[in-house]
C-alpha positions in Angstrom: 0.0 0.0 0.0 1.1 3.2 -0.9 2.5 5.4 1.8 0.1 8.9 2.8 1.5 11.9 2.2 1.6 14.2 5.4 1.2 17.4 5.9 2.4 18.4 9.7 0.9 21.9 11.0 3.9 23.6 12.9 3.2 22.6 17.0 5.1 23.1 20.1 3.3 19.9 21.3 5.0 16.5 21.0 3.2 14.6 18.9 4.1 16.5 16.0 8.2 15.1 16.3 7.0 11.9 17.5 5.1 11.0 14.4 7.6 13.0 12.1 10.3 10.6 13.9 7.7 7.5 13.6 7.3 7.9 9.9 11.0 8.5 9.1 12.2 5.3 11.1 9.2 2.6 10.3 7.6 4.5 7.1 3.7 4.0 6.7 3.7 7.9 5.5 5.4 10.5 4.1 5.6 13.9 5.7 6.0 16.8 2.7 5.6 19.7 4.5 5.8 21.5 8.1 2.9 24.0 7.4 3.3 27.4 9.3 0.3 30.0 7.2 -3.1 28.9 5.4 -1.2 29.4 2.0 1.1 26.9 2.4 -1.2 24.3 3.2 -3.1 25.1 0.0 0.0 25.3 -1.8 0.9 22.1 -1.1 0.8 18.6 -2.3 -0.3 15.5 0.0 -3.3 13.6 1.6 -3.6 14.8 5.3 -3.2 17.8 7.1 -2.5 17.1 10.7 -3.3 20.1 12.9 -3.3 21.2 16.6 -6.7 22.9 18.3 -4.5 25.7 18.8 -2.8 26.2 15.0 -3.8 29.9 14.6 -4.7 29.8 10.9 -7.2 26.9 11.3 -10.2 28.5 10.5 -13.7 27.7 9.2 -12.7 28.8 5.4 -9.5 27.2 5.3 -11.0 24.2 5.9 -13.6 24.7 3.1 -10.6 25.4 0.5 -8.6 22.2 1.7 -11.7 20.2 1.4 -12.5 21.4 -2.4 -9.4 20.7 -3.2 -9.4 17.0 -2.1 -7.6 17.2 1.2 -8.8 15.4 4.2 -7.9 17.4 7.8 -7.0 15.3 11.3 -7.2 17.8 14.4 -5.2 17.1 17.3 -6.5 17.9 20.7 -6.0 17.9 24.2 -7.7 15.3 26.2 -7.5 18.1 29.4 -9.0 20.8 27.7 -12.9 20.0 26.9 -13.0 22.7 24.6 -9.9 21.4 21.7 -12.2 18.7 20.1 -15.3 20.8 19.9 -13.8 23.7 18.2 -12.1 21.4 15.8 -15.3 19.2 15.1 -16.9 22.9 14.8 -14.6 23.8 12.2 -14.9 20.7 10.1 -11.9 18.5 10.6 -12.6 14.6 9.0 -11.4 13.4 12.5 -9.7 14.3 15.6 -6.6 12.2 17.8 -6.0 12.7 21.2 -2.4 14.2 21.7 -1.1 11.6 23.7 -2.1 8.5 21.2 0.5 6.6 19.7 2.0 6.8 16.8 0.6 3.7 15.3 -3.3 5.3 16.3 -2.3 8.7 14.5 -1.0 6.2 10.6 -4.2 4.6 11.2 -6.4 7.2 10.9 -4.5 9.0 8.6 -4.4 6.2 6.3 -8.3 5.9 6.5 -8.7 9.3 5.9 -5.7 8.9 2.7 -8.0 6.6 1.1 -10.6 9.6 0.5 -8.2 12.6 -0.5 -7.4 13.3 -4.1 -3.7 14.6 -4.0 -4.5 17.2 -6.7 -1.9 19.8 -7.7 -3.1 23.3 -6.6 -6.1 25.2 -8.4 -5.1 27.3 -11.3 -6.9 30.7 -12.0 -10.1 30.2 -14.1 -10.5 26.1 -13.9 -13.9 25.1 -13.1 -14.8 24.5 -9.1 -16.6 21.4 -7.6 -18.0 20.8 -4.4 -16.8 17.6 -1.8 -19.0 15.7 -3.8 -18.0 16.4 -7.0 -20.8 18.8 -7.6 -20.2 21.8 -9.8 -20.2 25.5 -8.1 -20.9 28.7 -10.0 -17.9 30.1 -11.8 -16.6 32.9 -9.5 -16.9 36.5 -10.7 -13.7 38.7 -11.8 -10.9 40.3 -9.9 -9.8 43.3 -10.9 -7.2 45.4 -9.1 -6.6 49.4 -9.6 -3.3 51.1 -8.4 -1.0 53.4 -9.1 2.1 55.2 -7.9 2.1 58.0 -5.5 1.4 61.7 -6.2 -2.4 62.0 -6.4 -2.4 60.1 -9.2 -6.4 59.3 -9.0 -6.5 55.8 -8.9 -9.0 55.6 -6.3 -11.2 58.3 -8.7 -10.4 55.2 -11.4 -11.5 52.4 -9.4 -15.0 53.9 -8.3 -15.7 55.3 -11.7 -14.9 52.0 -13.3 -17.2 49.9 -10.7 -20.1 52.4 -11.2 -19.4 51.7 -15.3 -19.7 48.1 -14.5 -22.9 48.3 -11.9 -24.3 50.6 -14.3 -24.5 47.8 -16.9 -26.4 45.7 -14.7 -23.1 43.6 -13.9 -23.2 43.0 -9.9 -20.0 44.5 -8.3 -18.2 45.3 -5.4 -15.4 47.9 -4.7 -13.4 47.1 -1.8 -10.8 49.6 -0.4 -7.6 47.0 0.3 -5.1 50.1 0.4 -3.2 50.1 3.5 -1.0 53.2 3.3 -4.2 55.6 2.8 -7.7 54.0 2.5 -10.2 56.5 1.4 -13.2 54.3 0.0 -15.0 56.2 2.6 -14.2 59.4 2.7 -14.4 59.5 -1.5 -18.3 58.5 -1.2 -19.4 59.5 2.8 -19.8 55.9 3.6 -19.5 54.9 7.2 -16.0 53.2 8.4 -17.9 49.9 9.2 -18.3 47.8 8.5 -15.1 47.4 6.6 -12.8 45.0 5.1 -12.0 43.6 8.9 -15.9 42.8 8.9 -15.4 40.9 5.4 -12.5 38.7 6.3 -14.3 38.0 10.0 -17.4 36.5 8.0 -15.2 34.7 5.7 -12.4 32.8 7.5 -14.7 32.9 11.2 -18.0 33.3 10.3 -18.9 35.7 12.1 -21.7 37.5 10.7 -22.6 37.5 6.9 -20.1 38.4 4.4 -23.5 40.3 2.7 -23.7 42.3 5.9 -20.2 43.9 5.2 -21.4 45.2 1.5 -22.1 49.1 2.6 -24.9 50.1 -0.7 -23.1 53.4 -2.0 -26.0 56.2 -2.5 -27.0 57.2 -5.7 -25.2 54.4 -7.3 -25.9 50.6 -8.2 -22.5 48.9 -6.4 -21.6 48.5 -3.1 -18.5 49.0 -1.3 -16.2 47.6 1.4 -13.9 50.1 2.9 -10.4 50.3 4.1 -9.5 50.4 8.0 -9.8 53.8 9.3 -5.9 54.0 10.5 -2.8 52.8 8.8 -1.8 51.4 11.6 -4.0 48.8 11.6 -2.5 47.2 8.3 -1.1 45.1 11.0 -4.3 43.6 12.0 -4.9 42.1 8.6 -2.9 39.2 6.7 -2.8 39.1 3.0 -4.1 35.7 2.6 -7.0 36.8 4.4 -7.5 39.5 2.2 -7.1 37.5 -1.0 -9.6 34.9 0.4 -12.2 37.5 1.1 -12.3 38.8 -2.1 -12.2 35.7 -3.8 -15.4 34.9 -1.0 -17.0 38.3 -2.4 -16.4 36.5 -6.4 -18.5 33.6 -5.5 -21.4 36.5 -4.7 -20.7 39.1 -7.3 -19.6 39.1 -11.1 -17.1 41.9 -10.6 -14.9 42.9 -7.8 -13.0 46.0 -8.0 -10.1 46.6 -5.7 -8.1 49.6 -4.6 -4.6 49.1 -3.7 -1.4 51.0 -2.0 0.4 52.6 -4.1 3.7 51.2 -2.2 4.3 48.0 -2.8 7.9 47.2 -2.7 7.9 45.9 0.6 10.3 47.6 2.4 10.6 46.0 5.2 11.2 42.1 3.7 14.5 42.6 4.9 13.4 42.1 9.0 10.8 40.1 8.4 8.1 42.6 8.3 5.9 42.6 4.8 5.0 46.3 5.1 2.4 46.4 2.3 1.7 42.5 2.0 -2.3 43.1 0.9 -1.5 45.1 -2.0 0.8 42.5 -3.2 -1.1 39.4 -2.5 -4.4 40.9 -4.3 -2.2 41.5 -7.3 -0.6 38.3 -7.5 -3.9 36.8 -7.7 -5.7 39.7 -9.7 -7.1 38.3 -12.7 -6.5 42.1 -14.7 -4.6 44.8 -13.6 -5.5 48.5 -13.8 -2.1 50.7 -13.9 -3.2 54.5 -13.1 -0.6 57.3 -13.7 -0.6 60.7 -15.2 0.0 62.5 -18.2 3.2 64.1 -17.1 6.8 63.3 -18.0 7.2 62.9 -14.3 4.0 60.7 -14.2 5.0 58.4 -16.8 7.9 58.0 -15.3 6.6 57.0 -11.9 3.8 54.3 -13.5 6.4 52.8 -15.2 8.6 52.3 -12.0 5.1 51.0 -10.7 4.7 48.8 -12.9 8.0 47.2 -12.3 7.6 46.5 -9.0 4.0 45.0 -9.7 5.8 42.7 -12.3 7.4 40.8 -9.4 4.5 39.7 -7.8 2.4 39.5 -11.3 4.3 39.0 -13.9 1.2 37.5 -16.3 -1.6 39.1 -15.1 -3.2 41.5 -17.8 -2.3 45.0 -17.5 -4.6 47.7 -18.8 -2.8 51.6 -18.6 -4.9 54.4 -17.8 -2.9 57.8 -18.3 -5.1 60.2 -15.7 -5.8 63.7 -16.6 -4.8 63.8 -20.1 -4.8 66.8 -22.0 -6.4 67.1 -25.1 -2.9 67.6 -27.2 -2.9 64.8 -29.9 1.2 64.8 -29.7 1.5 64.9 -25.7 -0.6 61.4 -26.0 1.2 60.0 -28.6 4.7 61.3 -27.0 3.6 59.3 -23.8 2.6 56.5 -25.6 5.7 56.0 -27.6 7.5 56.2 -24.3 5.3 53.8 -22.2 6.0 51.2 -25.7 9.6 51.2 -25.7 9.1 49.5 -22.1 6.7 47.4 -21.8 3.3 46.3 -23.8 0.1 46.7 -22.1 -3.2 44.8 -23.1 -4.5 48.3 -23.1 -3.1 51.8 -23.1 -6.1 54.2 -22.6 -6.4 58.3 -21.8 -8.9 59.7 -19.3 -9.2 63.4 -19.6 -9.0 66.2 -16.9 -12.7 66.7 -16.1 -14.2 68.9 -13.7 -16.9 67.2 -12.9 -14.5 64.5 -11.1 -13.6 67.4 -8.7 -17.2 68.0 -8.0 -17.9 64.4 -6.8 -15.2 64.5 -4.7 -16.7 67.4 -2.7 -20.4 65.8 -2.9 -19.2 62.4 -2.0 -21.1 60.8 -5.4 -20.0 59.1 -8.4 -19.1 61.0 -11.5 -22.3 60.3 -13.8 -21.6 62.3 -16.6 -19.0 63.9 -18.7 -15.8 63.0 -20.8 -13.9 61.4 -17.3 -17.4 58.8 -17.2 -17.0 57.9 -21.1 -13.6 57.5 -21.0 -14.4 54.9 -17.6 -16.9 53.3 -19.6 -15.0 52.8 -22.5 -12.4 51.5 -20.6 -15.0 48.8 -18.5 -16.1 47.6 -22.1 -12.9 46.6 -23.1 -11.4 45.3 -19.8 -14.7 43.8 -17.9 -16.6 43.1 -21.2 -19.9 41.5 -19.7 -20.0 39.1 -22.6 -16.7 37.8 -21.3 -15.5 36.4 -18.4 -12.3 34.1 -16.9 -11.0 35.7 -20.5 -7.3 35.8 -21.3 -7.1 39.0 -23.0 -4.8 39.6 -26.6 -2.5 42.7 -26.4 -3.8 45.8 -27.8 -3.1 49.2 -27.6 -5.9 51.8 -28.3 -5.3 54.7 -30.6 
């Protein structure tokens, strides 16, 4: 019989050595990975996930992903502590193990539980999804993420006029502030600060309350929005895998999910251990297009462009659609900018919004900018990256004139 493949869930508690020293010396499994964040063990190929009631990142959603994806879970508890096995039964584990058992006790359940896993390589954007019992679940909506570099660029004026283009369609969407160095969702629109993205990732990986309850309705417009936490400082609070599973949560409910990003994301702090701007970088890694805002400047161009490169580390394939802000109406300034931007890099789209003044006039009433060249030039620009007769699409390179 072939051996299981073990996955181990990091643990100050001994069982976790004694089986990894069990397995090495007598076989029966395999261990492939010492799992220390939620990503990994999705990441990860093998038949079991052993975990302790107290692994931090064991949560109710977790579970749900590692059980689409074929994995069965074994929880770990302590027999002095009435409240381990509950939780982890609560959670959804296939089975629980008493600390203390033997190691023999922990291969046999983990080889009953082996027989039902499917060892499957990890999900790739766009396949098909299906249920623990094969059954097919709806296709999930888009992801698309809107940043820019610093220097007012409007990326956040970008992001809510291009959800508003897509609601106004009919398309369901959300907008959800993810920008950790200055979230202004908010502010932009007069929404309240909660709930906010904190709210969405509770309901998603705890369950606590209704990821629906989170959606804030925006007035006078046909989207809702999630906004940003009120203080920088509470980037801390959040990790980036949580924010990448709540919006993926918020796919499953909407067709289009519009997020705003930092505008630093070179992670300045890697170096200590620290990932400084980690949300912005996980939701473009997983984005499934990209919208680059910069402005019509020789300095601006300059700056999207060093953008850009940083975003091309954590996305290097994702589709990237260029949105030059505040363009002037000067035929040769656009076509200057656009011979620059070429002789770096090819977009799937290069596109001009104009300087409107209508966009300043929103911004003081807290609405959406309904009318005018800045709305056409959003809509135009929602037709060709969030086309509504298109979806999970891998878009061809072009470059609008």
């Amino acid at each position: 019989m072939e051996d299981a493949q073990i996955a181990l869930a990091a643990s100050p508690r001994d069982w976790a050595q004694r089986l990894h020293r069990h397995v090495a010396d007598h076989g029966g499994a395999r261990v492939r990975a010492t799992v220390l964040h939620a990503s990994d063990a999705l990441n990860e190929s093998y038949d079991v996930f052993v975990v302790d009631d107290t692994t931090s990142f064991l949560t109710h959603h977790l579970l749900d992903e590692l059980h689409r994806i074929g994995r069965r879970v074994l929880g770990v508890y302590d027999p002095q502590d009435g409240r381990g096995k509950g939780e982890l039964l609560d959670r959804g584990v296939d089975d629980v193990i008493v600390r203390d058992a033997p190691a023999e006790d922990f291969l046999a359940v983990i080889h009953a539980l082996s027989a039902t896993a499917t060892r499957d390589r990890p999900m790739e954007r766009g396949e098909p999804l299906t249920g623990r019992g094969g059954e097919s679940l709806p296709v999930r909506g888009r992801i698309t993420v809107v940043g820019g570099p610093s220097g007012g660029v409007g990326a956040t004026e970008v992001a809510i006029a291009l959800c508003d283009a897509v609601a106004s369609r009919g398309t369901s969407a959300v907008l959800v502030d993810a920008d950790e160095v200055a979230p202004s969702v908010a502010q932009r629109l007069g929404l309240p600060l909660y709930p906010n993205i904190r709210a969405a990732i509770d309901a998603v990986e705890h369950r606590t309350g209704s990821l629906s309850d989170a959606l804030i309705a925006v007035p006078g417009a046909a989207f809702a929005a999630i906004p940003g936490l009120s203080a920088g400082r509470d980037w801390a609070e959040l990790r980036p895998n949580e924010c990448v599973d709540a919006a993926k949560a918020l796919a499953m409910m909407r067709d289009e999910i519009i997020v705003n990003v930092a505008h630093r994301i070179e992670d300045l702090h890697a170096s200590v251990g620290l990932r400084r701007y980690g949300q912005s970088r996980a939701l473009l890694g997983v984005a499934d297009d990209i919208v680059a805002v910069g402005l019509l400047t020789p300095v601006g161009v300059a700056r999207l462009l060093d953008w850009v490169a940083e975003l091309r580390v954590v996305a290097p394939n994702v589709p990237l659609h260029l949105v030059l802000n505040r363009a002037p109406k000067a035929a040769f300034k656009r076509a200057e900018a656009r011979e620059e931007i070429l002789r770096s890099i090819v977009p799937a789209t290069l596109s001009f919004a104009p300087d409107d003044r209508r966009v300043e006039a929103a911004a003081w009433s807290g609405g959406v900018v309904a009318r005018g060249p800045f709305a056409k030039s959003m809509r135009a620009l929602a037709d060709t990256v969030l086309p509504t007769e298109k979806r999970r699409r891998s878009p061809t390179a072009v470059v609008s004139r």
